[in-house]
C-alpha positions as CSV (number, residue, x, y, z in Angstrom):
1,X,33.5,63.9,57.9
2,X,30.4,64.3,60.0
3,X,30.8,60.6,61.9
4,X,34.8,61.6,62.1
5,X,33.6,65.0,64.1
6,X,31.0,63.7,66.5
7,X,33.8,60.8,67.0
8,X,36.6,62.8,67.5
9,X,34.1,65.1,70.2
10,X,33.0,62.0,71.8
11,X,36.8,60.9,72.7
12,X,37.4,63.3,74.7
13,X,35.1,62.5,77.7
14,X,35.8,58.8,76.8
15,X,39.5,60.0,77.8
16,X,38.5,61.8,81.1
17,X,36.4,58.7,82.3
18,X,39.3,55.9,81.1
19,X,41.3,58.3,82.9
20,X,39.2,58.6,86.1
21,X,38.4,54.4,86.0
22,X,42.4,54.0,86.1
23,X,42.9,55.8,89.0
24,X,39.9,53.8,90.5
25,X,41.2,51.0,89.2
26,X,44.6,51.8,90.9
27,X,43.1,52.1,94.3
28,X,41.0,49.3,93.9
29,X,43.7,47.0,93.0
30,X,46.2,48.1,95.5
31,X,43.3,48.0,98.2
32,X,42.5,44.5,97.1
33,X,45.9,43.3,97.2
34,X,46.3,44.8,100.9
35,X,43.7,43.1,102.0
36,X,44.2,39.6,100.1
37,X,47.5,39.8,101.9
38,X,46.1,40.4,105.6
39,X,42.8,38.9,105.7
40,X,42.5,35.4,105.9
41,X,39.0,35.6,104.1
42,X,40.0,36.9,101.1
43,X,42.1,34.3,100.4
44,X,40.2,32.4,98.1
45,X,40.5,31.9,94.2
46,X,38.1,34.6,93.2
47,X,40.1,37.4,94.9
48,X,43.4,35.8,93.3
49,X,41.1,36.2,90.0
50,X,40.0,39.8,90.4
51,X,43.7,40.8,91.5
52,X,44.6,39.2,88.2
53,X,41.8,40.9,86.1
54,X,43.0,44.4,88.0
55,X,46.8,44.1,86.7
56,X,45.9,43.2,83.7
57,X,43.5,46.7,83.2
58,X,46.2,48.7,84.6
59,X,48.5,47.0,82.4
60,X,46.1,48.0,79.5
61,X,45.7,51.5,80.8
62,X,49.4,52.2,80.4
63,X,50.1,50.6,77.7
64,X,47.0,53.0,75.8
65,X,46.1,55.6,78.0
66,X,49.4,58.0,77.6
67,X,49.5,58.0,73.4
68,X,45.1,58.7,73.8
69,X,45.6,62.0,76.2
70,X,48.8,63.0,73.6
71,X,46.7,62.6,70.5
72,X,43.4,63.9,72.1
73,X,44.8,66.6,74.2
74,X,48.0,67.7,72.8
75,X,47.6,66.7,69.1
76,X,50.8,64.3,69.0
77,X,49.3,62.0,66.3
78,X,52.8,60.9,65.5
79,X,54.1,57.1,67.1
80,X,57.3,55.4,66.7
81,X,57.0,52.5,64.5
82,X,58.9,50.5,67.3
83,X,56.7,51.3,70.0
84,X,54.1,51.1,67.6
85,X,55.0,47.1,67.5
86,X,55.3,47.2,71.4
87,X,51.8,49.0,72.4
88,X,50.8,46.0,69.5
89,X,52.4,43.2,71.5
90,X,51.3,44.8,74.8
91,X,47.4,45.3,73.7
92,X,46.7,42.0,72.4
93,X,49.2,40.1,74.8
94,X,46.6,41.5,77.6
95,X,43.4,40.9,75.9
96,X,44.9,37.1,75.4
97,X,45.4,37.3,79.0
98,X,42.2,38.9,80.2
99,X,40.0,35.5,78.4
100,X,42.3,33.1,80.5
101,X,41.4,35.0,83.6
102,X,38.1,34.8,82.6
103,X,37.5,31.3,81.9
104,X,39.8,30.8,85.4
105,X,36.6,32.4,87.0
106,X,34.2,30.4,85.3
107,X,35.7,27.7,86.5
108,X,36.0,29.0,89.7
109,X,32.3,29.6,89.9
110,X,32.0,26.2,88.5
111,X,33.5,24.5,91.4
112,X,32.0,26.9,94.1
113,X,28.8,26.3,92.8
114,X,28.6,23.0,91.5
115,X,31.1,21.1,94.0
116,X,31.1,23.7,97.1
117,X,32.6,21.1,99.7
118,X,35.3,20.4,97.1
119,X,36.1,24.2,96.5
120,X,39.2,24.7,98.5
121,X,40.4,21.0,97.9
122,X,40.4,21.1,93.9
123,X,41.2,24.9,93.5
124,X,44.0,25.2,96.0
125,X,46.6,28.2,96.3
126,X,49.5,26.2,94.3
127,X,46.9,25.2,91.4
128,X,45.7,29.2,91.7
129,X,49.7,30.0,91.1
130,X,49.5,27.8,88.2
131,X,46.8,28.6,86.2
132,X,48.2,32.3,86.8
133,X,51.7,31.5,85.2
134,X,49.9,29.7,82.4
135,X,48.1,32.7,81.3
136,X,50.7,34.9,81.2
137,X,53.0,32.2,79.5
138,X,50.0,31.4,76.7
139,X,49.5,35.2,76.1
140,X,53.3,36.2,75.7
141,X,53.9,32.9,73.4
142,X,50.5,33.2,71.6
143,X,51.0,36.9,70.7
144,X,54.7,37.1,69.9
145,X,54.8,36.5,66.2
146,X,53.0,39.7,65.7
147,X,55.1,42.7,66.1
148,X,57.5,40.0,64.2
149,X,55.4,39.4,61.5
150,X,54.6,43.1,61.0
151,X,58.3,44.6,61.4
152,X,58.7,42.0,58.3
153,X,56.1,44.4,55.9
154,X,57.2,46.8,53.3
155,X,54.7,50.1,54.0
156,X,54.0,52.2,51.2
157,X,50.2,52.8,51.0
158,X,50.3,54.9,54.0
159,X,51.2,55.8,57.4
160,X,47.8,56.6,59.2
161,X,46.3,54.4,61.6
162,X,42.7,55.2,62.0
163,X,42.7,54.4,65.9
164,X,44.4,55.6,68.7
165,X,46.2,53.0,69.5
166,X,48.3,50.0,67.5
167,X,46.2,47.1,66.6
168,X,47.5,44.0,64.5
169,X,44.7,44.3,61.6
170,X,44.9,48.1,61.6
171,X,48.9,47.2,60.6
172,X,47.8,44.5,58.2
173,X,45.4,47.0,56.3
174,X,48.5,49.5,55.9
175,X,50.7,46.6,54.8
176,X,51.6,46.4,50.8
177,X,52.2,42.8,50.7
178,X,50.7,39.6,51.2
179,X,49.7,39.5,54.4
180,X,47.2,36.4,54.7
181,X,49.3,34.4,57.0
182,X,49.6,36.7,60.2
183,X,45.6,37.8,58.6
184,X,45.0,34.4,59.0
185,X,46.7,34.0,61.8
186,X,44.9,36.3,64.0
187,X,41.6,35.3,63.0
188,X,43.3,31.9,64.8
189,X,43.9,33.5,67.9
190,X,40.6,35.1,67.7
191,X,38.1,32.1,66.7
192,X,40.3,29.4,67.7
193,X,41.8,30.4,70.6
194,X,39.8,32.8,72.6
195,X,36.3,31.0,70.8
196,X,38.1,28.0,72.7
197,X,37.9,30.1,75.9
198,X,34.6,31.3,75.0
199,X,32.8,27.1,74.5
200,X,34.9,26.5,78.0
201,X,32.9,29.4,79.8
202,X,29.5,28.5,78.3
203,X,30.3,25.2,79.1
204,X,30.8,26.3,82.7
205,X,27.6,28.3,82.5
206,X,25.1,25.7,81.6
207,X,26.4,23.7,84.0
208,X,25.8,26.3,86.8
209,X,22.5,27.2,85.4
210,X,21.7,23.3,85.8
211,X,23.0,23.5,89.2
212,X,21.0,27.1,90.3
213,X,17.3,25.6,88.8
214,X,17.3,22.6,91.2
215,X,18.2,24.6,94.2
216,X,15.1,24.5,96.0
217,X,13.7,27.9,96.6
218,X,13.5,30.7,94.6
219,X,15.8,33.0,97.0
220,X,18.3,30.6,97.0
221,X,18.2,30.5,93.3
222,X,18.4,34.2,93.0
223,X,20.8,34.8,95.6
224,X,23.3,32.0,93.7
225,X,22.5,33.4,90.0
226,X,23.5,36.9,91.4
227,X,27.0,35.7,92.3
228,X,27.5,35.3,89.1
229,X,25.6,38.3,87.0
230,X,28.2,40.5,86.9
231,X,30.9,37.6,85.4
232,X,28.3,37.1,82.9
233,X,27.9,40.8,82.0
234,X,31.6,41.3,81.9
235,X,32.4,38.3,79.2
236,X,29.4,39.5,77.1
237,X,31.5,43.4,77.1
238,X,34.7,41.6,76.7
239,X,33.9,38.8,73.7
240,X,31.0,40.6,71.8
241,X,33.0,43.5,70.5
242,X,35.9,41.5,69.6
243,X,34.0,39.5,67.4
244,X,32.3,42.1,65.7
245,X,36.2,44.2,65.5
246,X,37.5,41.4,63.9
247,X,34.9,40.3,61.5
248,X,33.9,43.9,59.9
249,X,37.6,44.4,59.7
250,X,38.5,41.8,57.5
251,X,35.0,40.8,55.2
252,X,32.6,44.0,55.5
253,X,34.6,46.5,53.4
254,X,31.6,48.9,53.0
255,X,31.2,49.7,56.5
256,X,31.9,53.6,57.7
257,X,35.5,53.8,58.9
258,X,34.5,55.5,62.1
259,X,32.3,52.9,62.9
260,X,35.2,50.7,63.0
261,X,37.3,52.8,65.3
262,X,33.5,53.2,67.6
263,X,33.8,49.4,67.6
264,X,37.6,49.0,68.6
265,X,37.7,51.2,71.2
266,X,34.6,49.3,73.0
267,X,37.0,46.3,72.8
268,X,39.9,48.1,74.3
269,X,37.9,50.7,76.5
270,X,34.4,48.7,78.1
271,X,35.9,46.2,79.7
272,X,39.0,47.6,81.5
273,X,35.9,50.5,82.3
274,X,33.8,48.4,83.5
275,X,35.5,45.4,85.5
276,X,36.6,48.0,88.4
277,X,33.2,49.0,88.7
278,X,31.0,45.8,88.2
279,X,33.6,43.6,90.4
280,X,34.0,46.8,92.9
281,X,30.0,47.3,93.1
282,X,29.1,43.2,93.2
283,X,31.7,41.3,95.5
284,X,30.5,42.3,98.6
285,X,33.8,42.5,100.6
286,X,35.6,44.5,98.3
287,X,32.5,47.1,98.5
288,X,32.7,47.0,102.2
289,X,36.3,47.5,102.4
290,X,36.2,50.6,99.7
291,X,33.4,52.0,101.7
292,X,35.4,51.4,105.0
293,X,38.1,53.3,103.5
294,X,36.3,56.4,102.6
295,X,33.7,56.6,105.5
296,X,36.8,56.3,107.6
297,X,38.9,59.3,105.8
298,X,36.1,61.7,106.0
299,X,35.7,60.9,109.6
């Protein structure tokens, strides 16, 4: 009961700073697209990428932030089981998502880094629009059998999700029935799938890392490695929690149920947190632009 009280004190902040991110996140985004639109320099790959990567927080942010501040703040614990199945289909449809955008920018890195004078040739704006649609396409299809699955399950254990939010194994623990197909399923999507995503940007990586050590002076090396610290920082938030959520969840039994919600809400909450800010402090333009814009309204 202890754990369950420091959690439950500890969500509330984590609701005020999720909170405070999205609205960041909102300006950031529609700043970013502004700009995309009008400035011929920001028309590259990489800003295509991080408009991408923006959506698909705010996306994330509205499809969890509204039932957090009800349960947090008002005490409405109570869901509908259909939108239950939608938030599902929404959550994991985005986090599908969000590892195709990522391994988009590793290859874009790849290319900048590796083949510079072939950048704008291989990653042109029609191949940009493609790899786009394919994400979204790959996450809708990849994602749909769950709610289906799931509405398919006889409940009768219980009705109390312990997270604020719908998550597929959180409805295959409440489930009274044999469940070890979508189980099995979603470690699928998990291992198979975005592992897949996972070998294709370490893949990337060591060949960008091959590509930075020959470079012949050591501020040249550090000036190219930094371009791409804060990618690197953000898969590491993004992949390590979802292995760990998805492992204890189904094989380590024994471990403290609030330690299980701690870990799923770093899966849902660090990344959409912290991509705003990383991408926002790091790319260089977009910090310009956001500094532009409030040095300019206080003048």
């Amino acid at each position: 009961h202890s754990g369950w009280a420091m959690w439950d004190a500890f969500q509330r902040p984590v609701t005020v700073i999720k909170t405070s991110t999205s609205v960041y996140t909102g300006i950031l985004l529609t700043k970013l697209v502004r700009k995309t639109h009008v400035q011929p320099s920001l028309h590259e790959p990489m800003y295509y990428f991080l408009c991408m990567l923006a959506v698909t927080d705010l996306v994330m942010y509205t499809s969890t932030l509204p039932k957090m501040l009800a349960i947090f703040w008002f005490n409405s614990r109570e869901i509908d089981f259909r939108a239950c199945l939608t938030q599902m289909f929404f959550i994991h449809c985005i986090l599908v998502m969000e590892s195709g955008i990522l391994v988009a920018m590793a290859l874009d890195r790849y290319v900048a880094i590796c083949h510079p004078l072939r950048h704008s040739t291989i990653l042109t704006n029609p191949l940009v629009a493609k790899i786009g649609l394919a994400v979204v396409l790959r996450g809708c299809i990849v994602v749909l059998p769950f709610p289906f699955l799931a509405r398919q399950w006889p409940y009768c254990r219980t009705n109390i999700i312990p997270h604020p939010y719908c998550l597929h194994i959180a409805m295959v623990n409440l489930a009274c029935t044999d469940t070890r197909v979508s189980s099995y399923y979603g470690l699928f999507v998990q291992f198979c799938l975005m592992g897949l995503d996972g070998i294709f940007i370490g893949v990337s990586y060591t060949q960008i890392l091959r590509a930075i050590f020959i470079l012949p002076t050591k501020d040249a090396r550090l000036k190219t490695l930094g371009t791409c610290g804060s990618h690197l920082f953000v898969i590491l938030a993004f992949y390590i929690p979802g292995i760990i959520i998805s492992l204890i969840s189904r094989f380590a039994q024994n471990v403290p149920l609030y330690f299980h919600v701690l870990i799923a809400n770093m899966y849902l909450l660090m990344p959409s947190m912290l991509n705003p800010i990383i991408y926002g402090v790091r790319t260089k333009q977009i910090r310009d632009r956001l500094l532009r814009l409030f040095t300019h309204k206080r003048a």
